[in-house]
VEXKEBA-5264 format. One record per residue: residue in three letters; x, y, z of N, C-alpha, C, O in turn. Coordinates in steps of 0.1 Angstrom, whole numbers, padded with zeros to 4 digits, always signed. Each point is the difference from the previous one (the first is absolute). Last residue first. Layout:
N
ALAXYZXYZXYZXYZ
...
end
This chain:
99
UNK+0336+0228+2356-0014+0005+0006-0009+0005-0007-0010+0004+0005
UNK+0050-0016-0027-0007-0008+0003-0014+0002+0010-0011-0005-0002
UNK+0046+0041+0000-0010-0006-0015-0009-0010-0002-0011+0002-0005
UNK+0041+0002+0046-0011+0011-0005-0007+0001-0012-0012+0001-0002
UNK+0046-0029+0008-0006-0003+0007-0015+0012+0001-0012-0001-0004
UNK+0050+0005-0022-0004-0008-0001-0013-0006+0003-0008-0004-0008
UNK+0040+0037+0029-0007+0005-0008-0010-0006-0007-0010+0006-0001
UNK+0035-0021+0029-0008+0004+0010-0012+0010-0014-0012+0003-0001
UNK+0055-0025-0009-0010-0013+0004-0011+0004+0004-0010-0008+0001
UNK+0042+0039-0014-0008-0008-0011-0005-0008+0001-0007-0004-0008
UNK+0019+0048+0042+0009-0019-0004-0010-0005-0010-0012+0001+0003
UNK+0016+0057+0020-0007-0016-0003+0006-0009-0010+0006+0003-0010
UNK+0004+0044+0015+0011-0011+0010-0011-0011-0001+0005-0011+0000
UNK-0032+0045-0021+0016+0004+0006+0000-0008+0011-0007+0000+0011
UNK-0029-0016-0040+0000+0006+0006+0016+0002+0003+0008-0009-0001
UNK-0037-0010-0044+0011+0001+0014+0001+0011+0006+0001+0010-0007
UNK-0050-0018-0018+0018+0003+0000+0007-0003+0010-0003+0002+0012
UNK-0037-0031-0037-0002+0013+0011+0020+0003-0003+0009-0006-0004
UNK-0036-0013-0039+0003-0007+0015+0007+0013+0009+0005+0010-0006
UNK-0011-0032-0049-0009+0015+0005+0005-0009+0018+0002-0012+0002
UNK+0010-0009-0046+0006+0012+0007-0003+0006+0011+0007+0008+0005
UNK-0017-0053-0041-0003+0006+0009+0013+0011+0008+0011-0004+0004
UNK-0025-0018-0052+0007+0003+0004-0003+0006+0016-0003+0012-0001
UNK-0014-0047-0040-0003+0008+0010+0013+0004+0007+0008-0009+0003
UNK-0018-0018-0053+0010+0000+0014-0009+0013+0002-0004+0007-0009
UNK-0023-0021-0022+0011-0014-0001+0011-0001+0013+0003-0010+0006
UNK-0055+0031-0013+0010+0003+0004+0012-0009-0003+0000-0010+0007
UNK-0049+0008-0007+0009-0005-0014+0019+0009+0003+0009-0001-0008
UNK-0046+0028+0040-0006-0013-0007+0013-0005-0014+0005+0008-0007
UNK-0007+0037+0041+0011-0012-0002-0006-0013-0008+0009-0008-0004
UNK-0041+0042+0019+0012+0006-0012+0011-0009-0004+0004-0001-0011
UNK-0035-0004+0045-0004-0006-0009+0010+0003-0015+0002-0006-0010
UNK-0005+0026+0055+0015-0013-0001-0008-0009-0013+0004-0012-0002
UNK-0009+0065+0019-0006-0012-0001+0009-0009-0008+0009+0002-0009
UNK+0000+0040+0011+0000-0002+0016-0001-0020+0001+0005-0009+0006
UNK+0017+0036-0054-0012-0001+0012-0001-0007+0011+0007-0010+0001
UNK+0014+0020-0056+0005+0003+0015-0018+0000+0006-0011+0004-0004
UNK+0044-0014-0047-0012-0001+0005+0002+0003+0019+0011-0001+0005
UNK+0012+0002-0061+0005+0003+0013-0017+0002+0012-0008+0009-0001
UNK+0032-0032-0049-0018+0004+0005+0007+0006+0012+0010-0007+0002
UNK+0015+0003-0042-0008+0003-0001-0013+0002+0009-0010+0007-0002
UNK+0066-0017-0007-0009-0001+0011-0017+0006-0003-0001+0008+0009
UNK+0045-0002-0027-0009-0011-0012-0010-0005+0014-0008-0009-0002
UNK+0033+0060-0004+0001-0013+0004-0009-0006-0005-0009+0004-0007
UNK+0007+0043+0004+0006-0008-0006+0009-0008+0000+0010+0000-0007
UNK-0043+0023+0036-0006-0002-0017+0012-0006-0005-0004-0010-0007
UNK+0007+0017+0055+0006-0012-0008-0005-0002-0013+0001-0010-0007
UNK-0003+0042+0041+0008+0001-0004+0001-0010-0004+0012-0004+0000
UNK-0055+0014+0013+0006+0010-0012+0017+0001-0003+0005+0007-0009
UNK-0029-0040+0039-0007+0000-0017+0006+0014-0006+0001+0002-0013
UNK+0019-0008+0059+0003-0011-0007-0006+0002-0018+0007+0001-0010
UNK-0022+0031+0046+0011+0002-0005+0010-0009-0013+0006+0004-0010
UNK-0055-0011+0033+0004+0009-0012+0011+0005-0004+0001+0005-0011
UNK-0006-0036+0045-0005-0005-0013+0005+0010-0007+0010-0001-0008
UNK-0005+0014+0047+0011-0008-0003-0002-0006-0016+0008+0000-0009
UNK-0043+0024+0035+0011+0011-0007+0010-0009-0008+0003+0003-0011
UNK-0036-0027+0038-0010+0012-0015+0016+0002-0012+0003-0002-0012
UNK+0003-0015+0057-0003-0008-0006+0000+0004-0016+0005-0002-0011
UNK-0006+0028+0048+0020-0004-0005-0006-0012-0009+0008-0004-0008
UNK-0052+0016+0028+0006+0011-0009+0015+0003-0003+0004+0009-0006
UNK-0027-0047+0030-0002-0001-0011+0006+0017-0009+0005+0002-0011
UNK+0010-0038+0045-0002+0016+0000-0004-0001-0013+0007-0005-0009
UNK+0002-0036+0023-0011+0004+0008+0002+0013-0003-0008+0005+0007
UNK+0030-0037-0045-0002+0005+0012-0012+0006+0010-0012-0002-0004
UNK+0032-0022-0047-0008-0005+0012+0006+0009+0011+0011-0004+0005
UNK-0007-0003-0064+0005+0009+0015-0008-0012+0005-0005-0010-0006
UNK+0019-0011-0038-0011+0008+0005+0006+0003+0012+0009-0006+0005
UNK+0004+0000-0061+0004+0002+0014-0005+0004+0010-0001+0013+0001
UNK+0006-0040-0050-0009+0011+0007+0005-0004+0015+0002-0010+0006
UNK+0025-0007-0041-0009+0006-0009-0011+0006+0004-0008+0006-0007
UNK+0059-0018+0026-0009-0005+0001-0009+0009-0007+0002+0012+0000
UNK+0042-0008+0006+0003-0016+0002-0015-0003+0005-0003-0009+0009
UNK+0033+0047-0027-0010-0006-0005-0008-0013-0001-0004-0007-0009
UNK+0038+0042+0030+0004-0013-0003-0009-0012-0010+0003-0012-0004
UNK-0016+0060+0025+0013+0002-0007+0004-0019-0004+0002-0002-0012
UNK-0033+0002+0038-0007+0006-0009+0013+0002-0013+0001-0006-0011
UNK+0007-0011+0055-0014-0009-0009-0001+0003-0015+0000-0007-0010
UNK+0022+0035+0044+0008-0007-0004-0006-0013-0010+0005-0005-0009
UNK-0027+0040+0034+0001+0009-0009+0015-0011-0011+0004+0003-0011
UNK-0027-0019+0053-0017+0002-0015+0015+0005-0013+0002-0005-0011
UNK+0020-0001+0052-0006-0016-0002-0008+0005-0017+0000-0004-0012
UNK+0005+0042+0044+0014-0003-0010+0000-0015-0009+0005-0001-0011
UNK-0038+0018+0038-0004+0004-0007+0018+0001-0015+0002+0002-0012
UNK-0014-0022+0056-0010-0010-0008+0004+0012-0012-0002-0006-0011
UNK+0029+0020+0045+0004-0011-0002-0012-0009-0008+0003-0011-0004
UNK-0014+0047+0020+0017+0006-0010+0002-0015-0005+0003-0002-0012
UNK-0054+0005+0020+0010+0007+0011+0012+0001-0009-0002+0003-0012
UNK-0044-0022+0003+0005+0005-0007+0012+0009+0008+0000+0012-0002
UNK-0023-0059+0009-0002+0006+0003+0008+0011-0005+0012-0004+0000
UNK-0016-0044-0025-0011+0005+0012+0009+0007+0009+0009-0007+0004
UNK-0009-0011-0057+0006+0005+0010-0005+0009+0014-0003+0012+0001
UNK-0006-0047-0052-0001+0007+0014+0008+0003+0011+0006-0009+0006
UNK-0008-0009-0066+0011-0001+0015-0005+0010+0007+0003+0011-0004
UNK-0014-0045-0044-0006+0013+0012+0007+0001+0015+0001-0008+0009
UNK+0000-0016-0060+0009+0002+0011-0002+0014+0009+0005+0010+0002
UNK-0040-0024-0035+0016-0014+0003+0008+0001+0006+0007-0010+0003
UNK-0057+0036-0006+0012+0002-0003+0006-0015-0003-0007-0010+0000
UNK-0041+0009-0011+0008+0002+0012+0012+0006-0002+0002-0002-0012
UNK-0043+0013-0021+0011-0010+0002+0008+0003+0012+0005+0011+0002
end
Protein backbone atom coordinates (compact mmCIF):
# COMPACT_ATOMS: atom_id res chain seq x y z
CA UNK A 1 0.00 0.00 0.00
CA UNK A 2 1.26 3.42 -1.08
CA UNK A 3 1.90 5.80 1.64
CA UNK A 4 -0.74 9.03 1.85
CA UNK A 5 1.36 11.38 2.74
CA UNK A 6 4.80 10.84 1.51
CA UNK A 7 7.13 13.81 1.81
CA UNK A 8 10.61 13.93 -0.22
CA UNK A 9 13.29 15.81 0.50
CA UNK A 10 16.11 16.38 -2.00
CA UNK A 11 19.55 17.00 -0.75
CA UNK A 12 20.71 16.08 2.79
CA UNK A 13 22.86 19.33 3.96
CA UNK A 14 21.83 21.45 7.33
CA UNK A 15 19.31 22.96 5.73
CA UNK A 16 17.45 19.61 3.91
CA UNK A 17 18.31 17.85 6.90
CA UNK A 18 16.64 20.24 9.52
CA UNK A 19 13.42 20.35 6.87
CA UNK A 20 13.53 16.00 7.36
CA UNK A 21 14.10 16.32 11.19
CA UNK A 22 10.97 18.94 11.46
CA UNK A 23 8.60 16.63 9.14
CA UNK A 24 9.22 14.10 11.27
CA UNK A 25 8.99 15.64 14.80
CA UNK A 26 5.61 17.19 13.49
CA UNK A 27 4.30 14.23 12.14
CA UNK A 28 3.23 15.68 9.14
CA UNK A 29 3.96 12.67 7.05
CA UNK A 30 3.79 8.55 7.14
CA UNK A 31 7.11 7.97 4.94
CA UNK A 32 9.89 10.02 4.40
CA UNK A 33 12.12 9.98 1.33
CA UNK A 34 16.08 11.43 1.14
CA UNK A 35 17.48 12.46 -2.19
CA UNK A 36 21.08 13.35 -2.57
CA UNK A 37 24.23 12.85 -4.73
CA UNK A 38 26.51 11.70 -1.75
CA UNK A 39 25.49 8.78 -1.29
CA UNK A 40 27.59 7.93 1.84
CA UNK A 41 25.91 11.60 4.00
CA UNK A 42 23.18 10.03 2.28
CA UNK A 43 23.62 6.30 3.99
CA UNK A 44 24.49 8.03 7.34
CA UNK A 45 21.66 10.80 7.48
CA UNK A 46 19.06 7.97 7.02
CA UNK A 47 20.46 5.97 9.60
CA UNK A 48 20.56 8.67 12.05
CA UNK A 49 16.79 9.72 11.35
CA UNK A 50 15.48 5.57 11.58
CA UNK A 51 17.11 5.18 14.75
CA UNK A 52 16.01 8.37 16.27
CA UNK A 53 12.51 8.32 15.44
CA UNK A 54 11.59 4.40 16.66
CA UNK A 55 9.35 6.45 18.52
CA UNK A 56 7.62 8.61 16.18
CA UNK A 57 4.56 7.69 13.99
CA UNK A 58 6.77 8.08 11.02
CA UNK A 59 7.29 4.57 10.05
CA UNK A 60 9.03 4.45 6.68
CA UNK A 61 12.23 6.65 6.47
CA UNK A 62 13.62 5.92 2.88
CA UNK A 63 16.92 7.58 1.11
CA UNK A 64 18.68 7.34 -2.39
CA UNK A 65 20.48 8.81 -5.22
CA UNK A 66 17.66 7.79 -7.51
CA UNK A 67 14.79 10.06 -8.00
CA UNK A 68 12.57 7.00 -8.25
CA UNK A 69 12.47 7.08 -4.47
CA UNK A 70 10.29 10.25 -4.70
CA UNK A 71 7.32 8.31 -6.65
CA UNK A 72 3.53 9.30 -4.86
CA UNK A 73 5.29 11.93 -3.21
CA UNK A 74 2.45 14.44 -2.08
CA UNK A 75 5.11 17.64 -1.33
CA UNK A 76 8.94 17.57 -2.49
CA UNK A 77 11.12 19.63 -0.73
CA UNK A 78 14.00 20.89 -2.67
CA UNK A 79 17.29 22.04 -0.77
CA UNK A 80 20.16 20.74 -2.21
CA UNK A 81 22.13 23.86 -4.29
CA UNK A 82 25.76 25.24 -4.48
CA UNK A 83 27.01 27.63 -1.52
CA UNK A 84 27.24 31.21 -1.09
CA UNK A 85 30.16 32.41 -1.66
CA UNK A 86 31.78 35.29 0.91
CA UNK A 87 30.35 38.70 -0.14
CA UNK A 88 28.34 37.19 -3.04
CA UNK A 89 24.67 38.74 -3.81
CA UNK A 90 21.71 36.28 -3.94
CA UNK A 91 21.02 37.11 -7.36
CA UNK A 92 24.44 35.85 -8.42
CA UNK A 93 23.99 33.15 -6.13
CA UNK A 94 20.74 32.21 -7.75
CA UNK A 95 21.98 32.45 -10.91
CA UNK A 96 24.57 29.91 -10.38
CA UNK A 97 22.23 27.40 -9.38
CA UNK A 98 20.39 27.80 -12.23
CA UNK A 99 23.46 26.95 -14.25
Amino acid sequence: EPARNKVTVVGVGQVGMACAVSILLRELADELALVDVMEDKLKGEMMDLQHGSLFLKTPKIVASKDYSVTANSRIVVVTAGVRQQEGESRLNLVQRNVN
